[in-house]
C-alpha positions as CSV (number, residue, x, y, z in Angstrom):
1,X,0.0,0.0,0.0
2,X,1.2,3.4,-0.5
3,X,0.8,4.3,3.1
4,X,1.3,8.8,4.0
5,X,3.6,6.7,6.8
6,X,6.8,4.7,5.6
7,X,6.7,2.8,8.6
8,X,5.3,-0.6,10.1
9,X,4.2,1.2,13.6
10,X,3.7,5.1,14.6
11,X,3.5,6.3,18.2
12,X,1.8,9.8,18.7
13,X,3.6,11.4,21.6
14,X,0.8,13.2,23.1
15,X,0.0,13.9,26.8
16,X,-2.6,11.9,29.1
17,X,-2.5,9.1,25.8
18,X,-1.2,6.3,24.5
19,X,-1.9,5.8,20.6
20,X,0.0,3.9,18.1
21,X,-1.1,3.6,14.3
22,X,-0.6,0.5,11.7
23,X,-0.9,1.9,8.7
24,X,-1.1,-1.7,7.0
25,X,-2.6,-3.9,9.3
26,X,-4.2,-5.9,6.0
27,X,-2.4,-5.3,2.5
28,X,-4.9,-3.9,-0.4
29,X,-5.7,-7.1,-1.9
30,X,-6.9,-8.4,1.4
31,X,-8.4,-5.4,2.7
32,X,-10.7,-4.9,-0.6
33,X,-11.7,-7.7,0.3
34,X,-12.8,-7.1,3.7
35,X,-14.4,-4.2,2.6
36,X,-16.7,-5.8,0.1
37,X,-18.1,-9.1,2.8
38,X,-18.6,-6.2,5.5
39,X,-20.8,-4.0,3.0
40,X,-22.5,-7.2,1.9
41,X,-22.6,-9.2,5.1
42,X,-23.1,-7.4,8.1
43,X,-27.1,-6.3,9.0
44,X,-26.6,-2.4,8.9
45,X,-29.3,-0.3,11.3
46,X,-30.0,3.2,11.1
47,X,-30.7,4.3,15.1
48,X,-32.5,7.0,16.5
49,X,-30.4,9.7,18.5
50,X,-32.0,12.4,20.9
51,X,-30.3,15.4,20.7
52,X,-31.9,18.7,23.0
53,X,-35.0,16.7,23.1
54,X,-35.1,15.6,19.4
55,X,-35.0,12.3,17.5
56,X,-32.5,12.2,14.6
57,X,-31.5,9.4,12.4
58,X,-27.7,8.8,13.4
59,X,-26.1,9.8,10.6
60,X,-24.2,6.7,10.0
61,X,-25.6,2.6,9.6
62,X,-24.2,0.5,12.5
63,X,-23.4,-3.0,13.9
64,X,-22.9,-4.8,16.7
65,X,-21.2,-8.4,17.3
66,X,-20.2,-10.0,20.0
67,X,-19.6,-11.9,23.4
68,X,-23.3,-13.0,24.1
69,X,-24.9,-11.2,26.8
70,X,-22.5,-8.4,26.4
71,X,-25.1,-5.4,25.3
72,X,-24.0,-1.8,24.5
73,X,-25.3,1.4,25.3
74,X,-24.1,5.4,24.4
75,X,-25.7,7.8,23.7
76,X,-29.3,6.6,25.1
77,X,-29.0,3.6,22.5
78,X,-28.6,0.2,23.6
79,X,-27.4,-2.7,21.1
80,X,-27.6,-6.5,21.6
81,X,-25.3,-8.1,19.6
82,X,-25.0,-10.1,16.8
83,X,-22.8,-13.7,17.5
84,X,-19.5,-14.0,16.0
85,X,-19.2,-14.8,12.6
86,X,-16.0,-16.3,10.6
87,X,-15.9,-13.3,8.8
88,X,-15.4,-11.0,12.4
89,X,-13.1,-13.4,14.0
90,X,-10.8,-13.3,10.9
91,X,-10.4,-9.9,11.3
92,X,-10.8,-9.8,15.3
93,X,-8.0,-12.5,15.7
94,X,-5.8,-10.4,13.3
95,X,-6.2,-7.1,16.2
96,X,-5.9,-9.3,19.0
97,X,-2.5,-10.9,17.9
98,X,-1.1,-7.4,16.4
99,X,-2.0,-5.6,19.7
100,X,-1.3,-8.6,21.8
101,X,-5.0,-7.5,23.6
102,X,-8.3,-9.6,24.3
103,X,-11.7,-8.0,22.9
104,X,-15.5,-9.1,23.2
105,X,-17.1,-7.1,21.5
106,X,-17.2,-5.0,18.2
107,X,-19.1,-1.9,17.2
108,X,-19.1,-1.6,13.1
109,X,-19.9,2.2,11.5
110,X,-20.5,2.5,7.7
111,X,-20.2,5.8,6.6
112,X,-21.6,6.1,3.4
113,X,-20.6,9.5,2.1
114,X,-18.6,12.4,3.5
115,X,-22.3,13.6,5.1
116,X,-22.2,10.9,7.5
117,X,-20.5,11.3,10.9
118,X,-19.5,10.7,14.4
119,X,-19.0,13.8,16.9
120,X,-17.3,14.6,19.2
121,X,-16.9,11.9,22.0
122,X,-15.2,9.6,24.5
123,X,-15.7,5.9,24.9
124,X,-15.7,6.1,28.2
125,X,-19.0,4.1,28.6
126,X,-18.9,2.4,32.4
127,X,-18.9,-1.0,31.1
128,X,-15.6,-0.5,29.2
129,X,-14.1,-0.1,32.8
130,X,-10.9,1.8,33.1
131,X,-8.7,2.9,30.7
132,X,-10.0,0.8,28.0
133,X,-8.1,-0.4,25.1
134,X,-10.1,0.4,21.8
135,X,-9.0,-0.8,18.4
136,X,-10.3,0.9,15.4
137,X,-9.6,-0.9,12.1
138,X,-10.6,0.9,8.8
139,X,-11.7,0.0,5.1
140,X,-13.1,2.1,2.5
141,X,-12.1,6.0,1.7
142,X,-10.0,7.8,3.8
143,X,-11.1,10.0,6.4
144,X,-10.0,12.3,9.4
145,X,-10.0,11.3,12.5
146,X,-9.5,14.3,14.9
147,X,-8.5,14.2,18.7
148,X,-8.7,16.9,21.2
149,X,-7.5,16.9,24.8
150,X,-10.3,18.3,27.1
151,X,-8.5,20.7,29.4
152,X,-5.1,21.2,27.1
153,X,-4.9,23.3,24.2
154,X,-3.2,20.3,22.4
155,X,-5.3,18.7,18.9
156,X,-4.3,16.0,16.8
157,X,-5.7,14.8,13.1
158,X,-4.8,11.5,11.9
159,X,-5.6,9.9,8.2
160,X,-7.4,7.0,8.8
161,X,-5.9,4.6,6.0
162,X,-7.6,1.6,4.0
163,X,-6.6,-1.4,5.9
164,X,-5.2,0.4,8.9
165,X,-5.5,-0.4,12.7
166,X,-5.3,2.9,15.6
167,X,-4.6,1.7,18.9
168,X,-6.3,4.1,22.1
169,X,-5.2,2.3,25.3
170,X,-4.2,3.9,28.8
171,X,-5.5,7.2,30.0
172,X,-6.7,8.6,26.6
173,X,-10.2,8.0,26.8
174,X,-10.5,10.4,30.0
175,X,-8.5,13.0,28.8
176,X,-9.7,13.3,25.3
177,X,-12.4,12.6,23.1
178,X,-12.7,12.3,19.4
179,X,-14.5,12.9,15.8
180,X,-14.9,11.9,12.3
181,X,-16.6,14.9,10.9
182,X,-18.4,15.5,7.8
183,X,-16.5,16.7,4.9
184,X,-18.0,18.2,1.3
185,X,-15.6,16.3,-1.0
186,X,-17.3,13.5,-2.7
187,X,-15.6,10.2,-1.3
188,X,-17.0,7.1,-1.1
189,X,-18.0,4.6,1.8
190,X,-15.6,3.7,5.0
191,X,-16.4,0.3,7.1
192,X,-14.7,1.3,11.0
193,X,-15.0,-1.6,13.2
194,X,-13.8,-1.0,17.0
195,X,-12.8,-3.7,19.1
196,X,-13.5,-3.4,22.8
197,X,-14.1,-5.3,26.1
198,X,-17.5,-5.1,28.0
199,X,-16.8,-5.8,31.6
């Protein structure tokens, strides 16, 4: 791939967080792949969100697969998942083994256009526990991936790559919180999946 980094592994020297980028977690061949049996395969919703008192559609399809039992809930939705499929635990045992990490659950965004979005926000849920350990593998277009700490003027942007993996572990989910914000140049559809661990 013709990665914007030359190397295998980048560390983002930032305060309160620990980050570290794999630019080619899964070469193109393999990635395209990926990308096409996730489009295909995986039963995309479209959720409600309330925002000042207001339902919106979430402006993004999601997916949830995972440990059974192990339900989600942000942003006053809750999600049961899906059981694994050989498909996930391809690309779940790929994370685990690169990260040397354990995950039971996996929460899939398709963002279909540059209109859809996620704003700004912390996985901090309570059932992640303490500093959880989120991996975020891409596939599809490129897009931005901003970071901002909460009380330090201190901001980050990071090109999320086709076939990449970005690693959040330590204290960076309660220092900082993140965004993939809408853009107006016509790109096409990105597949994020991020591992985590219900407690």
């Amino acid at each position: 791939m013709n990665s914007l980094f030359p190397t295998d592994k980048i560390i983002f020297e930032l305060p309160d967080a620990e980050l570290e980028y794999y630019p080619n977690l899964f070469d193109t061949v393999t990635s395209n792949m990926l990308f096409e049996k996730l489009l295909q395969e995986v039963p995309w919703q479209q959720d409600e969100i309330r925002v000042y008192g207001k339902s919106h559609p979430q402006p993004r399809l999601t997916a949830l697969f995972g440990n059974e039992g192990k339900s989600y809930a942000y942003s006053n939705i809750v999600m049961h998942p899906h059981a694994w499929n050989p498909l996930l635990m391809y690309i779940k045992n790929e994370v685990e083994e690169r990260c040397n990490e354990s995950f039971t659950t996996v929460l899939l965004n398709l963002y279909r256009d540059g209109k859809d979005s996620n704003g700004w926000h912390s996985d901090n849920e309570k059932e992640l526990g303490r500093n959880p350990v989120i991996a975020s593998v891409s596939f599809g277009a490129e897009r931005s991936f901003h970071l901002q700490h909460n009380t330090q003027e201190v901001k980050q942007k990071i090109i999320l790559e086709h076939g990449s993996l970005l690693l959040m572990k330590g204290s960076t989910q309660h220092f900082w919180k993140h965004q993939i914000p809408k853009t107006t140049r016509p790109i096409g559809p990105r597949i994020n999946l991020t591992f985590r661990s219900i407690k």
